[in-house]
C-alpha positions as CSV (number, residue, x, y, z in Angstrom):
1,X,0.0,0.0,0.0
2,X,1.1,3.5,-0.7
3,X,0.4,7.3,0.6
4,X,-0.1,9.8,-1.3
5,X,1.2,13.3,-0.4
6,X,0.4,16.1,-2.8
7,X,2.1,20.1,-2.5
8,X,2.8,23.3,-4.7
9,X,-0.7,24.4,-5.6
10,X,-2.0,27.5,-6.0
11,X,-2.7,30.8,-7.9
12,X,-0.8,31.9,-10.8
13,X,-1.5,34.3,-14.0
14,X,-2.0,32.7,-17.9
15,X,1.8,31.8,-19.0
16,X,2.8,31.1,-15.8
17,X,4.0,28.1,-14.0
18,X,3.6,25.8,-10.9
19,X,5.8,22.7,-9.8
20,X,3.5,20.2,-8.2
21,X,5.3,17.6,-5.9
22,X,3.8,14.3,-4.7
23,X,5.2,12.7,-1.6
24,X,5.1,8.5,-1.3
25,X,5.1,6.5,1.2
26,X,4.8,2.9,1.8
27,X,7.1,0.4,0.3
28,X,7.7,-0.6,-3.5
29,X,7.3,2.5,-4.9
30,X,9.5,1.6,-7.9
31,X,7.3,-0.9,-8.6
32,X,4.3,1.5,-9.3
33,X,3.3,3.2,-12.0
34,X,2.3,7.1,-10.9
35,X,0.8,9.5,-12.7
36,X,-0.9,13.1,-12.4
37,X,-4.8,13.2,-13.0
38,X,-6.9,16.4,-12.9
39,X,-10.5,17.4,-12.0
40,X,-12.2,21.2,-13.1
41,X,-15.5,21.9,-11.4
42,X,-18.5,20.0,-13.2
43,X,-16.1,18.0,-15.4
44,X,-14.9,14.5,-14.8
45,X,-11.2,13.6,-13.6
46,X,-8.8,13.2,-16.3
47,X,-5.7,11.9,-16.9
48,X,-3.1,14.5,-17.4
49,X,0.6,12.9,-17.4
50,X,1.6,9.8,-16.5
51,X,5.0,7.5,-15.6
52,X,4.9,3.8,-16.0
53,X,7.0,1.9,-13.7
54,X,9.9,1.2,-16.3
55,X,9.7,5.0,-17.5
56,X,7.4,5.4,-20.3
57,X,5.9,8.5,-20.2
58,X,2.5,9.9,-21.6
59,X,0.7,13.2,-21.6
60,X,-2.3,14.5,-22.6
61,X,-2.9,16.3,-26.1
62,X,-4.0,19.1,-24.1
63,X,-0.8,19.4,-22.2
64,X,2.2,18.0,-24.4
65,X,4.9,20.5,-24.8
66,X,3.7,22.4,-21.8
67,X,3.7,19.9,-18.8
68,X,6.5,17.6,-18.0
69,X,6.3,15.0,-15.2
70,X,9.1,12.6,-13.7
71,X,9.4,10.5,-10.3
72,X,12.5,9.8,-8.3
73,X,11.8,6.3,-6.8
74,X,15.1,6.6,-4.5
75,X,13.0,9.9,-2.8
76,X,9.8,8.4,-3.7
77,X,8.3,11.5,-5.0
78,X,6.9,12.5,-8.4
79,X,6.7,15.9,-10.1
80,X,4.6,17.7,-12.7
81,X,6.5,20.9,-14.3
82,X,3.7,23.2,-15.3
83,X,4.5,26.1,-17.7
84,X,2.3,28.5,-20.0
85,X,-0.1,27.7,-18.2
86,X,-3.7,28.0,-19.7
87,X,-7.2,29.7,-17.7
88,X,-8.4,26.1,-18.8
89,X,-5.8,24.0,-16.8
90,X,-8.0,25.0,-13.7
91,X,-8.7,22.5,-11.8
92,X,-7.9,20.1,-8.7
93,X,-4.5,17.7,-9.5
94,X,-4.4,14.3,-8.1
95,X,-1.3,12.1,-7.8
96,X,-2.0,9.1,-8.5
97,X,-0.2,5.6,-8.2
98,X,-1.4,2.1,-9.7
99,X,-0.4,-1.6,-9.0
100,X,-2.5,-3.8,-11.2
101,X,-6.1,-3.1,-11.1
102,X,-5.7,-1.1,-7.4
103,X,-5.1,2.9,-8.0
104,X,-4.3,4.8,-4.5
105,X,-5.1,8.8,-4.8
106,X,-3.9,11.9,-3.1
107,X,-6.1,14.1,-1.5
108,X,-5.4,16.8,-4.4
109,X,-4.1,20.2,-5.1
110,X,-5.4,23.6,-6.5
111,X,-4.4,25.0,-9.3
112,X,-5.9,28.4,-10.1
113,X,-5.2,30.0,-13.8
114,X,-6.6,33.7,-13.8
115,X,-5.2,36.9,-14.7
């Protein structure tokens, strides 16, 4: 099992950027993949970037060229890079990890877009 631990929220204007971190804990982290998922009010959660356990990466279309995640499995943390950031990348993040069928969430982040 693993706990989930997400920081660096918060308000920033269009073209801006934000460095979300995600803190794990629990053992086998390396063996998980982790990914960041995101949520805007009245929308469902979406997948937004994503790490698989032997490092291939994917990103939404929406994102690509804008967003950049990675992990460090020896800290057990993962990032999402945000830049040029868009009024529509408003939402709540999620971390997200995934063993088999069995996903384990963080309690989420805000991420505000608005001039």
């Amino acid at each position: 099992q693993v706990q989930l631990v997400e920081s660096g929220g918060g308000t920033v204007q269009p073209g801006g950027s934000l460095r979300l971190s995600c803190a794990a804990s629990g053992s086998f982290f390396n063996t998980y993949a982790v990914g960041w998922y995101r949520q805007a009010p009245g929308k469902q959660r979406e997948l937004v970037a994503a790490i698989s356990r032997v490092g291939s990466i994917n990103y939404a279309d929406s994102v690509k060229g804008r967003f950049t995640i990675s992990r460090d499995n020896a800290k057990q943390m993962v990032y999402l890079q945000m830049n040029s950031l868009k009024p529509e990348d408003t939402a709540v993040y999620y971390c997200n990890a995934r063993s088999g069928n069995i996903d384990y969430w963080g309690q989420g982040t805000q991420v505000t877009v608005s001039s």
